[in-house]
C-alpha positions as a Markdown table, in Angstrom:
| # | Residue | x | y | z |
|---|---|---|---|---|
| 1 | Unk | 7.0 | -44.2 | -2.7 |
| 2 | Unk | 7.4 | -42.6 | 1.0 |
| 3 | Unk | 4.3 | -40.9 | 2.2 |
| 4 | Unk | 3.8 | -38.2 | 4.7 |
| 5 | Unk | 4.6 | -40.1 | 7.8 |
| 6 | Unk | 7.5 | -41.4 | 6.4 |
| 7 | Unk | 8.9 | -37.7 | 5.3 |
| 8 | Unk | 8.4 | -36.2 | 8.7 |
| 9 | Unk | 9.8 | -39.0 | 10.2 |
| 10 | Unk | 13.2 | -38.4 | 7.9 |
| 11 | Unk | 13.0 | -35.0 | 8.6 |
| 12 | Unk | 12.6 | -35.0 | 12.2 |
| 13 | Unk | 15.3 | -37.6 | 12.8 |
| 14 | Unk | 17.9 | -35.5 | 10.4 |
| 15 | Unk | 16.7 | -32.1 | 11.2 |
| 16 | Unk | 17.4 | -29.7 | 14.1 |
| 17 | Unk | 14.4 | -29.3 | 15.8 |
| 18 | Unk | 13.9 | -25.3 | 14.9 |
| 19 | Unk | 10.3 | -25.6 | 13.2 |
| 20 | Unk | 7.1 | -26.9 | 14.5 |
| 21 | Unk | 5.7 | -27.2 | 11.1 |
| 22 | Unk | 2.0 | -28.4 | 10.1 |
| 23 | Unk | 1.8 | -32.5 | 9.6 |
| 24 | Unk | 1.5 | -31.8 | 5.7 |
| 25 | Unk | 4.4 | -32.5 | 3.2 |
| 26 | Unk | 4.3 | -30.5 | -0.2 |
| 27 | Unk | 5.3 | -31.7 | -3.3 |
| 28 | Unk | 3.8 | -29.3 | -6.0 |
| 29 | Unk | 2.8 | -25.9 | -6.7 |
| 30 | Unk | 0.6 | -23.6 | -8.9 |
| 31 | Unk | -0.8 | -20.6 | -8.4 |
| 32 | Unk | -2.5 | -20.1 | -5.0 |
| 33 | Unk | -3.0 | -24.2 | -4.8 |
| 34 | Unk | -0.2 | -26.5 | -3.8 |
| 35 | Unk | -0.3 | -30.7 | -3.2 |
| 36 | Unk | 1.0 | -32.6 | -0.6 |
| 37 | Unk | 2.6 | -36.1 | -1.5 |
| 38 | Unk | -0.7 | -38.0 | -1.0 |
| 39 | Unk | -2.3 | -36.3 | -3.8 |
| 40 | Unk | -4.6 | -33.8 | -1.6 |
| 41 | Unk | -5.1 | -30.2 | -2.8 |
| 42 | Unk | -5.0 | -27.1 | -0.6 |
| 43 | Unk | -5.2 | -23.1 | -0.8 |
| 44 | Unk | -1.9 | -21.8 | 0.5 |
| 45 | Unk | -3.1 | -19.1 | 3.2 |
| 46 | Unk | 0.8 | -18.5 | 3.9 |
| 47 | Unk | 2.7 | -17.6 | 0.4 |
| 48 | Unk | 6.0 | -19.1 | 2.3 |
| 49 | Unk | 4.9 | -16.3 | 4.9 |
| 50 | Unk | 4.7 | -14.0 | 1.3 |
| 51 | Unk | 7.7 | -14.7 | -0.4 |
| 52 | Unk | 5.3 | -16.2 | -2.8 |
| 53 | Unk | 3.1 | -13.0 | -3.5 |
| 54 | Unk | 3.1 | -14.0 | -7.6 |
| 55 | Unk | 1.7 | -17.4 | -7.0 |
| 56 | Unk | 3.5 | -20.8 | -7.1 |
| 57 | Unk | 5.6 | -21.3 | -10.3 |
| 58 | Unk | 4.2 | -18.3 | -12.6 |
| 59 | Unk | 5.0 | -19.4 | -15.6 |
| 60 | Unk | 6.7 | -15.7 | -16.8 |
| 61 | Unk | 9.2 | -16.3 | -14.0 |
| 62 | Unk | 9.7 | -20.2 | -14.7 |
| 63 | Unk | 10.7 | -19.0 | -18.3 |
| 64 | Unk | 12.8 | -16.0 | -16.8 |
| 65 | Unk | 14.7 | -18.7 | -14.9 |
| 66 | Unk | 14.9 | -21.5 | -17.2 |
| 67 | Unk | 16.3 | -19.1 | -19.9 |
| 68 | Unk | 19.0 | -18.0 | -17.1 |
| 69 | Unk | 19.8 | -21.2 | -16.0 |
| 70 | Unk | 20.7 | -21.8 | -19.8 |
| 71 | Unk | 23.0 | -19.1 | -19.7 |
| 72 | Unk | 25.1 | -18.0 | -16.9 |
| 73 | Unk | 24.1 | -18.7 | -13.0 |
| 74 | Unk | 27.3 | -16.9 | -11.0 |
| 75 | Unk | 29.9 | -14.8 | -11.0 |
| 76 | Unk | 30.4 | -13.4 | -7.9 |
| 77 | Unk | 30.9 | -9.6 | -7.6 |
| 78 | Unk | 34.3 | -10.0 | -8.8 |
| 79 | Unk | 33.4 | -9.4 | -12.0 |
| 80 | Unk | 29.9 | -7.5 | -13.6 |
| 81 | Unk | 27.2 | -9.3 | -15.2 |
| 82 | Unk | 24.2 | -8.7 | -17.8 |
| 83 | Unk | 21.9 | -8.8 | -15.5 |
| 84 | Unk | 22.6 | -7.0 | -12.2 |
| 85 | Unk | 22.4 | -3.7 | -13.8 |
| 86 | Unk | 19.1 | -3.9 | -15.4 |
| 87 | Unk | 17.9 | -5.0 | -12.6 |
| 88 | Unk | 18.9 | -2.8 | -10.1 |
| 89 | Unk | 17.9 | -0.2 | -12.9 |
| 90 | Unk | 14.3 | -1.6 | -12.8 |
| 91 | Unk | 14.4 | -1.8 | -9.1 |
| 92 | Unk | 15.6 | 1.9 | -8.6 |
| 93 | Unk | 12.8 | 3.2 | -11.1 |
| 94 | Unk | 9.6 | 1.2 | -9.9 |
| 95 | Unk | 10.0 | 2.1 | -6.0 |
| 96 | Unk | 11.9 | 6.0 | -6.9 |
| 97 | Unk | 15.2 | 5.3 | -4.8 |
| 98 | Unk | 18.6 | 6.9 | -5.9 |
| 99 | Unk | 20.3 | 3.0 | -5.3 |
| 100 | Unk | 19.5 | -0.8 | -4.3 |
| 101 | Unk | 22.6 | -2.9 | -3.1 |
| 102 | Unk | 21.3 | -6.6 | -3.6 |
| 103 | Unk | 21.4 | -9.0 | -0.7 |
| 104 | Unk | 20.3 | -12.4 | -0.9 |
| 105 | Unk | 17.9 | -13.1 | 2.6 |
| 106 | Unk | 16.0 | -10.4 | 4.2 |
| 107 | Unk | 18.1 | -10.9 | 7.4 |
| 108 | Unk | 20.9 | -9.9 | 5.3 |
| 109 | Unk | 19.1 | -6.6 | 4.0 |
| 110 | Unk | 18.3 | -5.4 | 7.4 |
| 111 | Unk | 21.7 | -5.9 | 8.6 |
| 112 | Unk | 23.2 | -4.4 | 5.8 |
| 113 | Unk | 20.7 | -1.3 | 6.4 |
| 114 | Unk | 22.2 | -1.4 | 10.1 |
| 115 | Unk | 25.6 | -0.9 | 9.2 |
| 116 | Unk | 25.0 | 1.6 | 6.5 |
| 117 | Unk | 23.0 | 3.8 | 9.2 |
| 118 | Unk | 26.0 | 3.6 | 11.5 |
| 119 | Unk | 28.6 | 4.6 | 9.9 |
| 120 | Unk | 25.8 | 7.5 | 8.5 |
| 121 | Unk | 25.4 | 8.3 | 12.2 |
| 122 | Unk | 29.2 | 9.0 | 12.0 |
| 123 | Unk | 30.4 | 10.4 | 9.0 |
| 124 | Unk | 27.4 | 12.4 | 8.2 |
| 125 | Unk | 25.6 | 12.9 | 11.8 |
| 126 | Unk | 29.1 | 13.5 | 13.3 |
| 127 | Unk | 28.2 | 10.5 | 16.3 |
| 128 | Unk | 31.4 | 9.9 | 18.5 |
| 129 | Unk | 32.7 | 6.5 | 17.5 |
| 130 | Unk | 30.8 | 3.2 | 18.7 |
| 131 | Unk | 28.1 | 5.2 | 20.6 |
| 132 | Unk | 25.5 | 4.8 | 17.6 |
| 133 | Unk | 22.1 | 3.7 | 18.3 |
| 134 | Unk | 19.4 | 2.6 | 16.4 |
| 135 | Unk | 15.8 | 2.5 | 17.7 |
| 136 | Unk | 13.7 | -1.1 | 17.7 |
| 137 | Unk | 9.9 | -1.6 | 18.4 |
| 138 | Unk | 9.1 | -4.4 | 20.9 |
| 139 | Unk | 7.6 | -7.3 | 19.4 |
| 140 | Unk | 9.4 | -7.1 | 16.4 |
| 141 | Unk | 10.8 | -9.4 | 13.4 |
| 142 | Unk | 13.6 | -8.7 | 11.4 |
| 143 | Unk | 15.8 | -12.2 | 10.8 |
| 144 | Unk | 17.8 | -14.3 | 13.1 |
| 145 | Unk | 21.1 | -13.2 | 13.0 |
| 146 | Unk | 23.3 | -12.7 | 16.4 |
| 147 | Unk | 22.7 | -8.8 | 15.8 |
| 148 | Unk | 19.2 | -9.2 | 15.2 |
| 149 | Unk | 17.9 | -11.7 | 17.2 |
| 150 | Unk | 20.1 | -9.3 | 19.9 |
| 151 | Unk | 16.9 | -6.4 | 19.7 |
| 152 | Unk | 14.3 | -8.9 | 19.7 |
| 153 | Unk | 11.5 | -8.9 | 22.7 |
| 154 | Unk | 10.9 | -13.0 | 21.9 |
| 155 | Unk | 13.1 | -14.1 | 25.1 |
| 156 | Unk | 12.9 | -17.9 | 22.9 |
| 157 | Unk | 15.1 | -15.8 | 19.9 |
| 158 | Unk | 17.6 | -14.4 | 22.2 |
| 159 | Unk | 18.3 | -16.9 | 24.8 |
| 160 | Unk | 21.6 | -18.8 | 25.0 |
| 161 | Unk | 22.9 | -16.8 | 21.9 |
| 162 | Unk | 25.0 | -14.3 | 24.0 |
| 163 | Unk | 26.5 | -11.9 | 24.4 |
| 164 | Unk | 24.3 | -9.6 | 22.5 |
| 165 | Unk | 25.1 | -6.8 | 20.5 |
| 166 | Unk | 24.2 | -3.2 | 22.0 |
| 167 | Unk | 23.1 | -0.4 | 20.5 |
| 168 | Unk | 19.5 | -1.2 | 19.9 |
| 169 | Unk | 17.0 | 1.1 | 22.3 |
| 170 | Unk | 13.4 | -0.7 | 21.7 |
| 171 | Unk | 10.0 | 1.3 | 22.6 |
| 172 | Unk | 6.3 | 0.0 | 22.5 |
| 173 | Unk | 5.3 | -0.3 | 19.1 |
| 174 | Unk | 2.8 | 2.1 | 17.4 |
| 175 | Unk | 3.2 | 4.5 | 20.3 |
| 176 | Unk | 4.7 | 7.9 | 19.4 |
| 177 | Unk | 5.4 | 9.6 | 22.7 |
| 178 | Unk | 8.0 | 6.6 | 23.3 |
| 179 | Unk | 10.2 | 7.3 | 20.2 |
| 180 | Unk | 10.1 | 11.0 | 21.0 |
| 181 | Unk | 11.8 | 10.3 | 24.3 |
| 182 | Unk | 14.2 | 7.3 | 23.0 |
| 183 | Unk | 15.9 | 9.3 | 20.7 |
| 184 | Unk | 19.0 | 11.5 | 22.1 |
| 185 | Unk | 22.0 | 13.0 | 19.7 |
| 186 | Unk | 23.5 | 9.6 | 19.3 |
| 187 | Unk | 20.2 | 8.3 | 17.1 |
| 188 | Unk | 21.2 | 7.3 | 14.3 |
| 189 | Unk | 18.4 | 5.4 | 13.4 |
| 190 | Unk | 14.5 | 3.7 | 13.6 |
| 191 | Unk | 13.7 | 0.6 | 12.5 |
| 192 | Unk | 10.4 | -0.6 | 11.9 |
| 193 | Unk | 7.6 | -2.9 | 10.1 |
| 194 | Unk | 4.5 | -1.2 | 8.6 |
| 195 | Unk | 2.7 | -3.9 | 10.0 |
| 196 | Unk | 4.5 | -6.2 | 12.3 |
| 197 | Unk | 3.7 | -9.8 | 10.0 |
| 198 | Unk | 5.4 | -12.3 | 12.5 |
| 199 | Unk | 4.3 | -10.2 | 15.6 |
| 200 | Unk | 0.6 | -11.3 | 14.8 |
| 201 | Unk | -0.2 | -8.8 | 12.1 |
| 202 | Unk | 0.0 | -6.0 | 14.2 |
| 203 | Unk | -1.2 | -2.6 | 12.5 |
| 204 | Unk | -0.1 | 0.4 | 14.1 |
| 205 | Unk | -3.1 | 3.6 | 14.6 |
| 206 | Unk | -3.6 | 5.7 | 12.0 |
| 207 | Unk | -1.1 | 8.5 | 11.2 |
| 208 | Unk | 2.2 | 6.5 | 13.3 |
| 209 | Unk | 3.9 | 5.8 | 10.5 |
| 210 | Unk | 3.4 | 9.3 | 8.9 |
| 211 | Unk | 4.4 | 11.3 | 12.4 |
| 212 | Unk | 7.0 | 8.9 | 13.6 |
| 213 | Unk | 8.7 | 9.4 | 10.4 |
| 214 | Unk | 7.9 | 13.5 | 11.1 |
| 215 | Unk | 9.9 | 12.9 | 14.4 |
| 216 | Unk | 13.1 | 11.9 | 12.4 |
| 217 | Unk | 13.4 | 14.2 | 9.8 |
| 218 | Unk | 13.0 | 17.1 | 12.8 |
| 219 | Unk | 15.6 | 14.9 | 14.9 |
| 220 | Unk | 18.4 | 14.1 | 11.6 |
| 221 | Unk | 17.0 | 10.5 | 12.6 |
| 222 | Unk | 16.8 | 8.2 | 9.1 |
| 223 | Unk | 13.5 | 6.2 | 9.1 |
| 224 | Unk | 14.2 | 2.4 | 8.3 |
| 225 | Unk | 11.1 | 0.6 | 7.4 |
| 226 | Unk | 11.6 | -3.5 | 7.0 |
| 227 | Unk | 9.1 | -4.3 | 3.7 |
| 228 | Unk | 10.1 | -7.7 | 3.7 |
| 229 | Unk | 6.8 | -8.9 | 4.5 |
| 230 | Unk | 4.7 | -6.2 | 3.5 |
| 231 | Unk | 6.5 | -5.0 | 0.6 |
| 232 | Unk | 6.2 | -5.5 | -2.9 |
| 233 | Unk | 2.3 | -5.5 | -2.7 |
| 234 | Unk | 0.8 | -7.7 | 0.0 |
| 235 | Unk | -0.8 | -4.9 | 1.9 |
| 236 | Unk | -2.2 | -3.2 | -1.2 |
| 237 | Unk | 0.7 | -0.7 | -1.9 |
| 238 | Unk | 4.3 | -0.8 | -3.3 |
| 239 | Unk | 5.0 | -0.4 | 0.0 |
| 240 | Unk | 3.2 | -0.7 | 3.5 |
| 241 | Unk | 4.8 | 2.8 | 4.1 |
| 242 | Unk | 2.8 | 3.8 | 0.9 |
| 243 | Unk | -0.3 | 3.9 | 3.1 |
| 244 | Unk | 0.3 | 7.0 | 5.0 |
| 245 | Unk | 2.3 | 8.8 | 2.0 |
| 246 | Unk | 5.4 | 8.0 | 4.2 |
| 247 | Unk | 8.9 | 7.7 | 1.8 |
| 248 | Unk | 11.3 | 6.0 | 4.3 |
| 249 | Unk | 15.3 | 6.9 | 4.3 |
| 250 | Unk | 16.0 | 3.4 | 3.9 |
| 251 | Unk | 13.9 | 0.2 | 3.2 |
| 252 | Unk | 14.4 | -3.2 | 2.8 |
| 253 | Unk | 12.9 | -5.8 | 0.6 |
| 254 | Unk | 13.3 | -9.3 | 0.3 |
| 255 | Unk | 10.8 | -12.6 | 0.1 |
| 256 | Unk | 8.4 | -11.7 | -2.7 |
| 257 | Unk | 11.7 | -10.0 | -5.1 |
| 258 | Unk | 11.9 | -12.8 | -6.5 |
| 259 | Unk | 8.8 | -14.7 | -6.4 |
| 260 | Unk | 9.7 | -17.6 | -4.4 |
| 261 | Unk | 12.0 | -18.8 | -6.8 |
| 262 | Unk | 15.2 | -18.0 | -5.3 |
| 263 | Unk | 16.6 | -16.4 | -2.1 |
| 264 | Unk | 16.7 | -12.0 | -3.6 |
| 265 | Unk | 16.5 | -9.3 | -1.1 |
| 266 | Unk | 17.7 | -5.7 | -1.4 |
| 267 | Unk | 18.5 | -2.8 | 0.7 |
| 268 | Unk | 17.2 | 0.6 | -1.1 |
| 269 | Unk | 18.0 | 4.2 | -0.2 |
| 270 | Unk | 19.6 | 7.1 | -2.1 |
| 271 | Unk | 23.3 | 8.3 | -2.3 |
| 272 | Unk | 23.3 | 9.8 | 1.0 |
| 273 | Unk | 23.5 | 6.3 | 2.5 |
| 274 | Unk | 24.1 | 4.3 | 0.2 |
| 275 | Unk | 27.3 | 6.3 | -0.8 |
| 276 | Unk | 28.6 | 5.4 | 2.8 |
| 277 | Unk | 30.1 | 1.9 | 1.2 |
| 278 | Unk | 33.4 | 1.5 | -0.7 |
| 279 | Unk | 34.8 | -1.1 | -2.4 |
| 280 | Unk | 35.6 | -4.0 | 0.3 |
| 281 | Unk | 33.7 | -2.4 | 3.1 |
| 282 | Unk | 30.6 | -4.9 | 2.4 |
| 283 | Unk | 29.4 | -7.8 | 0.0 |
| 284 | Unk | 28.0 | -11.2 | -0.8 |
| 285 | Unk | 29.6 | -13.7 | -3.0 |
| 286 | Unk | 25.5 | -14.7 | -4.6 |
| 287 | Unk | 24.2 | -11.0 | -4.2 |
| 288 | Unk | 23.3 | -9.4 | -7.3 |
| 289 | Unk | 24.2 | -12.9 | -9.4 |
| 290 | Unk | 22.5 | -13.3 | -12.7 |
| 291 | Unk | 20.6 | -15.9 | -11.5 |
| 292 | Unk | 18.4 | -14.1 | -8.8 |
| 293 | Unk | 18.4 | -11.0 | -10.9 |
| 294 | Unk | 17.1 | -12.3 | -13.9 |
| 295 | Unk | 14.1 | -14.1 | -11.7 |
| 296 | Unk | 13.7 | -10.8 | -9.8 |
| 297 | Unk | 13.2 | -9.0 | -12.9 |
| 298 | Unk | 10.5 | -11.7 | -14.0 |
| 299 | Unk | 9.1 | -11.1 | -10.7 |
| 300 | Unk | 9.2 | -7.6 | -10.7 |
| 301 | Unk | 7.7 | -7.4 | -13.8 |
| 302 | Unk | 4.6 | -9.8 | -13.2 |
| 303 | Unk | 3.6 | -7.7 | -9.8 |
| 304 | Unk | 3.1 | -4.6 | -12.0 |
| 305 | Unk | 1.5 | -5.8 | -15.4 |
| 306 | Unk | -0.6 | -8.2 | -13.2 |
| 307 | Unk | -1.5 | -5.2 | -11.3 |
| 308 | Unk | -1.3 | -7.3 | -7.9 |
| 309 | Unk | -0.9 | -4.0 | -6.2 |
| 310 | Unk | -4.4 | -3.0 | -6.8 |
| 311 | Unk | -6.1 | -6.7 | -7.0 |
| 312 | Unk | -4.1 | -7.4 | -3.4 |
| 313 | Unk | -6.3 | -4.1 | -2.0 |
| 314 | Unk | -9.5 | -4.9 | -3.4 |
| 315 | Unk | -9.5 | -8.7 | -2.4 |
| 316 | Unk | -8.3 | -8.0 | 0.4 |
| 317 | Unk | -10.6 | -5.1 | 1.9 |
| 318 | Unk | -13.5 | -7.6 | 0.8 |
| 319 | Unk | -12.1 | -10.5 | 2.5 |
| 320 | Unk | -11.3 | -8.6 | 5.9 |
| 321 | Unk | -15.2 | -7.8 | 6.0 |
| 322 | Unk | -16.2 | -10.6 | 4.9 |
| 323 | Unk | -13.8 | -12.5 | 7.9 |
| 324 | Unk | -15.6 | -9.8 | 10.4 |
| 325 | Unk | -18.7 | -10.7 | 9.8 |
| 326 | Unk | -18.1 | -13.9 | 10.9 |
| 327 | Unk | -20.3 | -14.5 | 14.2 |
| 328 | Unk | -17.1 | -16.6 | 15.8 |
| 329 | Unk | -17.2 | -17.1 | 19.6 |
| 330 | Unk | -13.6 | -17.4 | 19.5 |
| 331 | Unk | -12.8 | -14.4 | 17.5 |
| 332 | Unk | -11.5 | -11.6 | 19.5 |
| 333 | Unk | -10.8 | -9.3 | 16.1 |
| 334 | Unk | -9.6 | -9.5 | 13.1 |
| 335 | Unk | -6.9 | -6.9 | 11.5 |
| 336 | Unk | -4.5 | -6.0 | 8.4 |
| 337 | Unk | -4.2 | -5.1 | 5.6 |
| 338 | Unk | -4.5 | -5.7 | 2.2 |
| 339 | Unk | -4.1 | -9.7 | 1.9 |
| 340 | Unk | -2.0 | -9.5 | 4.7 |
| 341 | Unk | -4.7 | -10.2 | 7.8 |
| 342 | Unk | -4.4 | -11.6 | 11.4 |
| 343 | Unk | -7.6 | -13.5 | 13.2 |
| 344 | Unk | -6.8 | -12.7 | 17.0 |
| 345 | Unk | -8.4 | -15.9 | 18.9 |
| 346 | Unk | -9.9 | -15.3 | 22.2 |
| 347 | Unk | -7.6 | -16.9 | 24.9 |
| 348 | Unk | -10.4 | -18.5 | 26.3 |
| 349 | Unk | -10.8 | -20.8 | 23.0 |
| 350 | Unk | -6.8 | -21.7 | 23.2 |
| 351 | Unk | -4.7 | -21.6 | 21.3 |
| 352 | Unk | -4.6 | -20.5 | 17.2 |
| 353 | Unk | -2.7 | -23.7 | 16.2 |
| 354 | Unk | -5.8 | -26.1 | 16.7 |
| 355 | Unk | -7.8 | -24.1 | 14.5 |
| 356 | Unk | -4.9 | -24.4 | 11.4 |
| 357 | Unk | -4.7 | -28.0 | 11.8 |
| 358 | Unk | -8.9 | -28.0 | 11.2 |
| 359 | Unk | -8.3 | -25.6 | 8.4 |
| 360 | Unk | -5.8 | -28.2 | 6.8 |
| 361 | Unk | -8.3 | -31.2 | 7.3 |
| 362 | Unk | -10.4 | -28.9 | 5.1 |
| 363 | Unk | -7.9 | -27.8 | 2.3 |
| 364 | Unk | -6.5 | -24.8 | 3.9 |
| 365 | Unk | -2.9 | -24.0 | 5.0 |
| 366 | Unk | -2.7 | -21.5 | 7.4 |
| 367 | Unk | -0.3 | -21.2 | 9.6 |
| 368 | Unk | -0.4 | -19.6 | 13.6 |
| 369 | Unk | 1.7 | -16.6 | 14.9 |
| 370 | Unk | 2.0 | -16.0 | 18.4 |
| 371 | Unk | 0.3 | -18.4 | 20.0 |
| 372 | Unk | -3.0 | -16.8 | 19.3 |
| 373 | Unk | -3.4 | -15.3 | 15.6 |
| 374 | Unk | -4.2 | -17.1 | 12.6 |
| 375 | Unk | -2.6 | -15.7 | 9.8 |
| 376 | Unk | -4.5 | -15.7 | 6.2 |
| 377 | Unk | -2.1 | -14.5 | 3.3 |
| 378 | Unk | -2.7 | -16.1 | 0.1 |
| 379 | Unk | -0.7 | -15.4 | -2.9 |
| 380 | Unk | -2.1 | -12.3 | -4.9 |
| 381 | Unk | -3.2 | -13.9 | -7.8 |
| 382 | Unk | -5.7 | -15.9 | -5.9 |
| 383 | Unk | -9.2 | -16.0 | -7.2 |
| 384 | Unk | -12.6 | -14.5 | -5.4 |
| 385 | Unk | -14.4 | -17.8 | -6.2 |
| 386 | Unk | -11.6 | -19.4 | -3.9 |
| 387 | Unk | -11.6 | -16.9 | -1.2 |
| 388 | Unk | -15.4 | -17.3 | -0.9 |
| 389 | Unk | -15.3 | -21.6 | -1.6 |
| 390 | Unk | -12.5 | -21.0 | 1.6 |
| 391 | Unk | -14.6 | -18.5 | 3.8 |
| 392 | Unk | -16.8 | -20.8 | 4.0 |
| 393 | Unk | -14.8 | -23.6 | 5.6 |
| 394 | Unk | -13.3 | -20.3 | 7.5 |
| 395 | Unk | -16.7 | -20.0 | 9.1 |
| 396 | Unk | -17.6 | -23.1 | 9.6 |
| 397 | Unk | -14.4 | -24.2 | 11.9 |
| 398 | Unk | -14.5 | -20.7 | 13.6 |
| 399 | Unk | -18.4 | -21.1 | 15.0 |
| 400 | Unk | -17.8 | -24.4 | 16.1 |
| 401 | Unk | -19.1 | -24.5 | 20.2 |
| 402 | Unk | -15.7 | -25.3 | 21.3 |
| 403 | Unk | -12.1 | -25.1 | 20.7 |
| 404 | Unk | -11.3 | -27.4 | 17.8 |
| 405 | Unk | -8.7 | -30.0 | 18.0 |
């Protein structure tokens, strides 16, 4: 039996080199604990960066999927199936959007949102042809397509993919003044994260969401908010928009849809927009098969009778205070939102990635985001008794004397 030098060593000689991945190979899942293939235990701190808001392998949405897999897996959208409807039905009513046009990554949400906003910007804004813009925020994250990678501020994302695509105005994030002046008659659209998760779990001030998305409406600007990360109840709401009583134009979902059983994203948005496509003009042979939308439902349906909405608030005020109160000399602050949070490491200590691999020697998978944030997101259903049993071991590498590793 191969152990975990032996897997990285497959996978580094047959992969491309695109990850730098924590030395830890998984082989098992449930709930907020998964094992690696030497038989050690660990608290996932990352939910497969919270795809896996529901916990690893709920048993609801095993049985959703095994009774589907039993059944019917794929038709393509050249014919309907029993399961699409419903659950773009259940979709449509839980979040109180007119339409949902399933996708299958979140990349492929956002740049379905993209095209639906442009030809919006033309056939209802009355923008001349080709001169639509939408509005980005610097140190963003919204996939790794050509197009998107093409409005990202990470030079690493964007070099030697040219040419890039145009189009894409990006601002400061969280500052207001800056979309007031970006946006001119050809505006179509502004795209944004309620809390930028790959950025460093980056939380805008209080109010931007609410006045940015004041500054549209007054400017017949639609207000695109990415929920792939902070959707579907990892900052406490439905929505990260939900915090500031903010109901965007358009929104995309993705990751948590389904669980972490199967790639399900969605763009959502009512007829105005979503009317703009016609049969032919846009699709996906897996989107909307009955696969993913029998697991989405499952999914769907755990997040609200579990209320993981409310339990993802409450845990997660407690553990932000209870992370702040740590008396770390390498803690520069800590932020988020529900059990979405970001420890910002000093740059004197180095850095974040030393501090995961200590966390892992301990039982803890956490994973770095730019360079100097650890980010802690456990699945939902986590415990308190394992948050504190963790905080602990959170403390105790975070007020060492020096830098570990």
């Amino acid at each position: 039996m191969p152990n975990t030098a032996a897997y990285i060593a497959e996978a580094e000689k047959y992969s491309a080199h695109n990850y730098h991945p924590l030395p830890v190979v998984l082989d098992r899942g449930e709930g907020a604990w998964v094992w690696d293939v030497d038989g050690n235990r660990y608290l996932d701190c990352l939910s497969a960066y919270s795809a896996v808001n529901q916990g690893h392998r709920h048993p609801a949405i095993v049985a959703a999927a095994k009774e589907q897999l039993d059944r019917l897996t794929l038709t393509s959208r050249a014919f309907h199936n029993d399961q699409m409807g419903p659950f773009l039905r259940e979709l449509c009513e839980l979040t109180k959007y007119e339409k949902a046009l399933p996708m299958n990554t979140g990349a492929e949400a956002v740049e379905t949102a993209i095209k639906a906003v442009r030809r919006w910007g033309y056939r209802v804004k009355g923008i001349p042809e080709d001169k639509a813009e939408i509005i980005v925020c610097e140190n963003n994250f919204h996939g790794r397509t050509t197009t998107i990678v093409s409005f990202s501020s990470e030079e690493s994302y964007r070099a030697g993919f040219g040419p890039l695509t145009p189009g894409f105005p990006m601002i400061p994030y969280g500052e207001l003044g800056a979309l007031r002046q970006a946006i001119t008659s050809n505006t179509a659209g502004f795209l944004v994260e309620p809390i930028q998760g790959e950025g460093g779990v980056v939380v805008p001030p209080d109010g931007y969401l609410k006045a940015a998305y004041e500054v549209c409406q007054s400017n017949r600007v639609l207000f695109m908010a990415d929920e792939i990360q902070t959707g579907l109840g990892r900052t406490g709401r439905m929505f990260g928009s939900d915090w500031e009583a903010v109901r965007p134009d358009v929104v995309m979902i993705g990751k948590a849809l389904s669980g972490g059983f199967y790639p399900v994203s969605a763009m959502l948005s009512d007829s105005e927009v979503m009317d703009m496509f016609a049969p032919g003009d846009h699709g996906s042979t897996f989107g909307g098969n009955p696969l993913g939308a029998a697991i989405a439902r499952a999914a769907l349906k755990v997040l609200v009778e579990e209320q993981l909405f409310e339990r993802a608030a409450e845990l997660g005020n407690w553990f932000m205070d209870e992370l702040r109160g740590i008396d770390s000399p390498h803690v520069a602050l800590v932020r988020g939102k529900g059990l979405l949070i970001g420890v910002v490491v000093r740059d004197e200590s180095g850095p974040a990635r030393p501090f995961c691999e200590e966390l892992q020697r301990r039982g803890i998978l956490a994973k770095e985001t730019h360079e100097q944030v650890i980010r802690f997101a456990p699945p939902l259903v986590v415990e308190k008794e394992t948050l504190e049993w963790a905080l602990g071991e959170i403390a105790e590498v975070l007020t060492q004397p020096v830098a570990v590793g």
